[in-house]
C-alpha positions as CSV (number, residue, x, y, z in Angstrom):
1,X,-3.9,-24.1,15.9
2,X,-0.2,-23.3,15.7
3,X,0.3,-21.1,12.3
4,X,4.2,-20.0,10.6
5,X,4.2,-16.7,10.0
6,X,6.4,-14.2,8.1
7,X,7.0,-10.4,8.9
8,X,8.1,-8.1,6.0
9,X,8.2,-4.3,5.9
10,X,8.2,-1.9,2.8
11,X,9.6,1.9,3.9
12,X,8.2,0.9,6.9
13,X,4.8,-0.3,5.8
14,X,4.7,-3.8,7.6
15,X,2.7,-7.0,6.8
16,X,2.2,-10.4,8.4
17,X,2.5,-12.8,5.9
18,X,0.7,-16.2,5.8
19,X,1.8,-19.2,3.3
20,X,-1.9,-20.3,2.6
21,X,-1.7,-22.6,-0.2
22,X,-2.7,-25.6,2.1
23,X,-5.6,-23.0,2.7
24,X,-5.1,-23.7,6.9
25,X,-6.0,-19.8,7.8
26,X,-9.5,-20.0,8.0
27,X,-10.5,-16.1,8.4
28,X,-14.1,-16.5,10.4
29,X,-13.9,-12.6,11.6
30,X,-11.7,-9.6,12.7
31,X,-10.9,-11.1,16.2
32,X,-8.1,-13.0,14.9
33,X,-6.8,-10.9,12.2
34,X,-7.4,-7.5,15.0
35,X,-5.0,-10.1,17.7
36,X,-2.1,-10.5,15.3
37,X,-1.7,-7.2,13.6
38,X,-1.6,-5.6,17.8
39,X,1.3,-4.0,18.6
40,X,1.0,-5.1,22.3
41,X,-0.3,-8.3,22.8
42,X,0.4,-9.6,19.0
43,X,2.5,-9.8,16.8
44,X,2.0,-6.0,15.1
45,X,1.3,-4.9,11.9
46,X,0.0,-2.5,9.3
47,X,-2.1,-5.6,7.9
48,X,-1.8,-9.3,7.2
49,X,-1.9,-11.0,3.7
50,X,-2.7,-14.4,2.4
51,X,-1.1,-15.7,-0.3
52,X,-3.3,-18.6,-2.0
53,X,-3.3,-20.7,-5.3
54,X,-5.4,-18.7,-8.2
55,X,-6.3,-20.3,-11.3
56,X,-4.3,-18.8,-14.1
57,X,-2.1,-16.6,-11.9
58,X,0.9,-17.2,-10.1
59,X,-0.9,-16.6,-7.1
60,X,-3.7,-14.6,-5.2
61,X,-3.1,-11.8,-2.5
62,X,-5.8,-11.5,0.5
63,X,-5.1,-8.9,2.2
64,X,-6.8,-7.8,5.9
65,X,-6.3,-4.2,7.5
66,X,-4.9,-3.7,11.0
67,X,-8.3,-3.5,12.3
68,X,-9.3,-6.8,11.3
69,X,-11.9,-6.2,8.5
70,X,-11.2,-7.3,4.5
71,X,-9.4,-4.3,3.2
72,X,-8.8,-2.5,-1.0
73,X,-5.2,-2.9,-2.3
74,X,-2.4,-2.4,-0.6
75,X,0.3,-1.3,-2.9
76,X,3.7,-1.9,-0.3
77,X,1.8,-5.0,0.8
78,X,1.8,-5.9,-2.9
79,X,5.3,-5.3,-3.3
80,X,6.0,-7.3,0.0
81,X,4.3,-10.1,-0.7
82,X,6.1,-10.0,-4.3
83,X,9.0,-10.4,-1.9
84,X,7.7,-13.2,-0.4
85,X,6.6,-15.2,-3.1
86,X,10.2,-14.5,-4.6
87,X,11.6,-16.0,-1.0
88,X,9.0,-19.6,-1.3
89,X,10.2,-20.4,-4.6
90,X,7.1,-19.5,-6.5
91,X,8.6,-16.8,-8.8
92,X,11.7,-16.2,-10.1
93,X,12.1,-12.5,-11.2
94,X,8.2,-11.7,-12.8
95,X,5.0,-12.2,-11.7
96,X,1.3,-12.2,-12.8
97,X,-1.2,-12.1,-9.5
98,X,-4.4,-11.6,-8.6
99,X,-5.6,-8.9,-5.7
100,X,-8.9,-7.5,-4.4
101,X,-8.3,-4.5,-7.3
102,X,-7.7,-6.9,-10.0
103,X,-4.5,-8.5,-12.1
104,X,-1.0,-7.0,-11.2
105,X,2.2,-7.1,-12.5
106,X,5.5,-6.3,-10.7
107,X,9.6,-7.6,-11.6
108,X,11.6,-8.0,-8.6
109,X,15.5,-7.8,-8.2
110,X,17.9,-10.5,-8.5
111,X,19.0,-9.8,-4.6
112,X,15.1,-9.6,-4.1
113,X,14.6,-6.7,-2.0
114,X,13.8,-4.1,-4.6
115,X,9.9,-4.7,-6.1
116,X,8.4,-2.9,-8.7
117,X,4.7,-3.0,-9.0
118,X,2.1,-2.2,-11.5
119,X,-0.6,-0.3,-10.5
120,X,-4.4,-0.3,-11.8
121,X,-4.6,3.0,-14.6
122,X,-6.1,6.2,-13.6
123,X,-8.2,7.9,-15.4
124,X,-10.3,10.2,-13.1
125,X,-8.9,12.4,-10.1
126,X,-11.8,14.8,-8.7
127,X,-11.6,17.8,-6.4
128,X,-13.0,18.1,-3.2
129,X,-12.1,22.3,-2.6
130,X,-8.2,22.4,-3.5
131,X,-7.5,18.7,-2.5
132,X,-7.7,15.9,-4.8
133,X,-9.7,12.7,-4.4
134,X,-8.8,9.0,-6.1
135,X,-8.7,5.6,-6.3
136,X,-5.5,3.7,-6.9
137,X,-6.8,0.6,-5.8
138,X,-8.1,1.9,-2.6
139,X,-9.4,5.5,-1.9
140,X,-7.2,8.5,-1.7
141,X,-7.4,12.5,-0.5
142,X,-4.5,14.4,-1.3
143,X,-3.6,17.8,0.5
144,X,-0.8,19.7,-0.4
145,X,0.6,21.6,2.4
146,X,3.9,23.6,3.9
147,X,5.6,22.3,7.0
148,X,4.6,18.9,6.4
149,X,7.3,18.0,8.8
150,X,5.9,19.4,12.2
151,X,1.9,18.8,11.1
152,X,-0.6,16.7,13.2
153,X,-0.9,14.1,10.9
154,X,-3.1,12.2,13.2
155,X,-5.4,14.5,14.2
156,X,-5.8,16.8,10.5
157,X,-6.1,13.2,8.9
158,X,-8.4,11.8,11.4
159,X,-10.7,14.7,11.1
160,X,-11.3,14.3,6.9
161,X,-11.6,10.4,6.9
162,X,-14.5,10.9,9.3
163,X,-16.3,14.0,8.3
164,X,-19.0,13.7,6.6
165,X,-17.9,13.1,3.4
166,X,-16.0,10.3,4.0
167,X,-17.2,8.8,7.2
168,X,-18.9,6.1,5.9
169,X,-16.9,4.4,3.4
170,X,-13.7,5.7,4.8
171,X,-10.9,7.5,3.0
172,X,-6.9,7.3,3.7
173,X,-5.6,11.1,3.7
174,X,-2.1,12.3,2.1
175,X,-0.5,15.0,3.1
176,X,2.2,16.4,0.5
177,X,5.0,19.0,0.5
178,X,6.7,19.5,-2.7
179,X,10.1,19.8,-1.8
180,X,11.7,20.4,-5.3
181,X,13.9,17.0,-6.1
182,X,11.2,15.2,-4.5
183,X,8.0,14.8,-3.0
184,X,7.7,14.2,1.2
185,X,4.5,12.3,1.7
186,X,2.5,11.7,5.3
187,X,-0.2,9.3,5.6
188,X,-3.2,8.5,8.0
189,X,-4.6,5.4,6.7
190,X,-8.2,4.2,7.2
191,X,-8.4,0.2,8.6
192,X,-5.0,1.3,10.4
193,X,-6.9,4.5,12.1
194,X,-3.5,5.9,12.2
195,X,-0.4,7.5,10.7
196,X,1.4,5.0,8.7
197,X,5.3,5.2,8.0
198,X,4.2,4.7,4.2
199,X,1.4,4.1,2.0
200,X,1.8,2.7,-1.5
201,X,-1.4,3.7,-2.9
202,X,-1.1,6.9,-1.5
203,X,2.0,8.2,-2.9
204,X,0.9,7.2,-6.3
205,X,-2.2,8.9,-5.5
206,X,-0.1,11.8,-4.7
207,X,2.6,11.3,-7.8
208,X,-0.4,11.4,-10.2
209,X,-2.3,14.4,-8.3
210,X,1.1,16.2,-8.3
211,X,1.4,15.3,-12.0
212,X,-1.5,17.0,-13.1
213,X,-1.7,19.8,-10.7
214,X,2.0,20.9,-12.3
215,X,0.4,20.2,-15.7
216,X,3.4,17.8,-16.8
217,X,3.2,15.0,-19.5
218,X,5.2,12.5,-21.0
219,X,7.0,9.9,-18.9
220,X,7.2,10.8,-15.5
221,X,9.4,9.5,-12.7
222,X,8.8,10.9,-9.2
223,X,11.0,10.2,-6.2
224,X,9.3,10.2,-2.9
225,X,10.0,10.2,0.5
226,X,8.2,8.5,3.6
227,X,8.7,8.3,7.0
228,X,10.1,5.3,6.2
229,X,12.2,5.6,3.5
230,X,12.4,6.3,0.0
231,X,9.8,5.3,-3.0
232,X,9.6,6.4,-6.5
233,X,6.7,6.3,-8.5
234,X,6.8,6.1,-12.6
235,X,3.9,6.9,-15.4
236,X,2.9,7.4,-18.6
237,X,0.3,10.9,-18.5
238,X,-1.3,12.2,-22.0
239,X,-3.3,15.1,-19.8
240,X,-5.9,13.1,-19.2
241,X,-5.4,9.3,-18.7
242,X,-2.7,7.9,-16.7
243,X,-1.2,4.2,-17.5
244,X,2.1,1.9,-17.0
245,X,2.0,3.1,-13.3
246,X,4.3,1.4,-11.5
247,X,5.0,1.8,-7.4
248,X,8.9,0.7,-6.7
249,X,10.6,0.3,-3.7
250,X,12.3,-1.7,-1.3
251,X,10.8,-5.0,0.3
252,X,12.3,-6.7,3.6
253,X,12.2,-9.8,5.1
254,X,12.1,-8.9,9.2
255,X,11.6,-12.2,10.6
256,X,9.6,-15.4,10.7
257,X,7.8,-17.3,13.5
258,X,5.1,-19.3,14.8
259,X,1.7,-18.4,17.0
260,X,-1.7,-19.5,18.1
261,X,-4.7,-18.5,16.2
């Protein structure tokens, strides 16, 4: 069955995106999903989102990791597909939807590439030795280290989602370098197995971590970079709970097409 597809990136984080109102995806396991998101022989992708009709929202977000399998919330695949419901007409400038984590809200630009997304509150980070360890929709570890820029990424990331901690349920690893105006952020994200250019849910895991390892309060804004671009991240923290957390950043259109599945 021949299916139109649309590809959109956020800093680099980058989504196949499905129109499935008519509901003509049928997901019946990983093969398909696993084919698409290849870098090879499909498509290629960070992961591949649904967007479907939901009862008293504007719409739902499904949402499928690289390796095939149903995946937590994505936050620059929230803000993407924000961006693409903008682009079919079903939103103006607000929207109300529904993803695996719950309601969201997020406002997007007039021009529509600029997405700002609310973000589930936050009111437990643990500590696993001197990292920190939370959920922001999906599952977070965040190390702070010095010369972020020339780390192994791949293979100090791959170690701690698959020790045996983490192993089982899977983890997506942050590293962080505070670098004074801002915060550099690299990623190895479970479902991907890999280094992602950006991860939304992890740099506002890392903003909030940062936030209360430099025990600051009040409203905080905090400017981060990715590998593949810029993000900010903006809260409300008291000391101890963290709310009106909102992930912004840009959201692309790349291109459009059709395929087999």
């Amino acid at each position: 069955m021949k299916i139109h597809f649309f590809k959109y990136q956020g800093a680099g984080n980058d989504f196949i995106l499905i129109d499935n109102r008519n509901q003509s995806f049928k997901y019946t396991g990983n093969n398909t999903v696993l084919q698409l998101c290849n870098r090879r022989f499909g498509i290629g992708a960070d992961g591949l989102m649904l967007l479907q009709n939901r009862e008293g929202y504007d719409f739902e977000m499904i949402y499928f990791n690289a390796d095939g399998n149903p995946s937590s919330m994505c936050g620059n695949g929230g803000r993407c597909i924000v961006a693409f419901a903008r682009h079919l007409g079903i939103i103006d400038t607000e929207t109300n939807f529904l993803a695996v984590d719950g309601p969201h809200y997020a406002k997007i630009s007039a021009e529509g590439n600029w997405v700002d997304l609310q973000m589930i509150d936050i009111d437990v980070i643990k500590n696993d030795g001197d990292a920190y360890v939370l959920n922001t929709g999906s599952p977070h570890y965040v190390q702070r280290v010095s010369g972020l820029k020339d780390l192994d990424v791949y293979q100090e990331g791959k170690a701690i989602r698959n020790n045996s901690t983490y192993k089982k349920e899977g983890i997506n690893v942050n590293f962080v370098e505070d670098q004074g105006d801002h915060l550099f952020v690299r990623t190895f994200e479970r479902g991907v197995e890999d280094e992602t250019y950006a991860c939304g849910t992890g740099v506002t895991a890392v903003a909030l971590s940062m936030a209360q390892h430099k025990h600051q309060q009040g409203h905080i804004e905090t400017p981060v970079k990715v590998l593949g671009g810029d993000l900010k991240i903006q809260f409300d923290y008291n000391g101890s709970q963290f709310r009106n957390i909102f992930l912004c950043g840009p959201a692309e259109q790349v291109f459009q097409g059709d395929t087999e599945v």
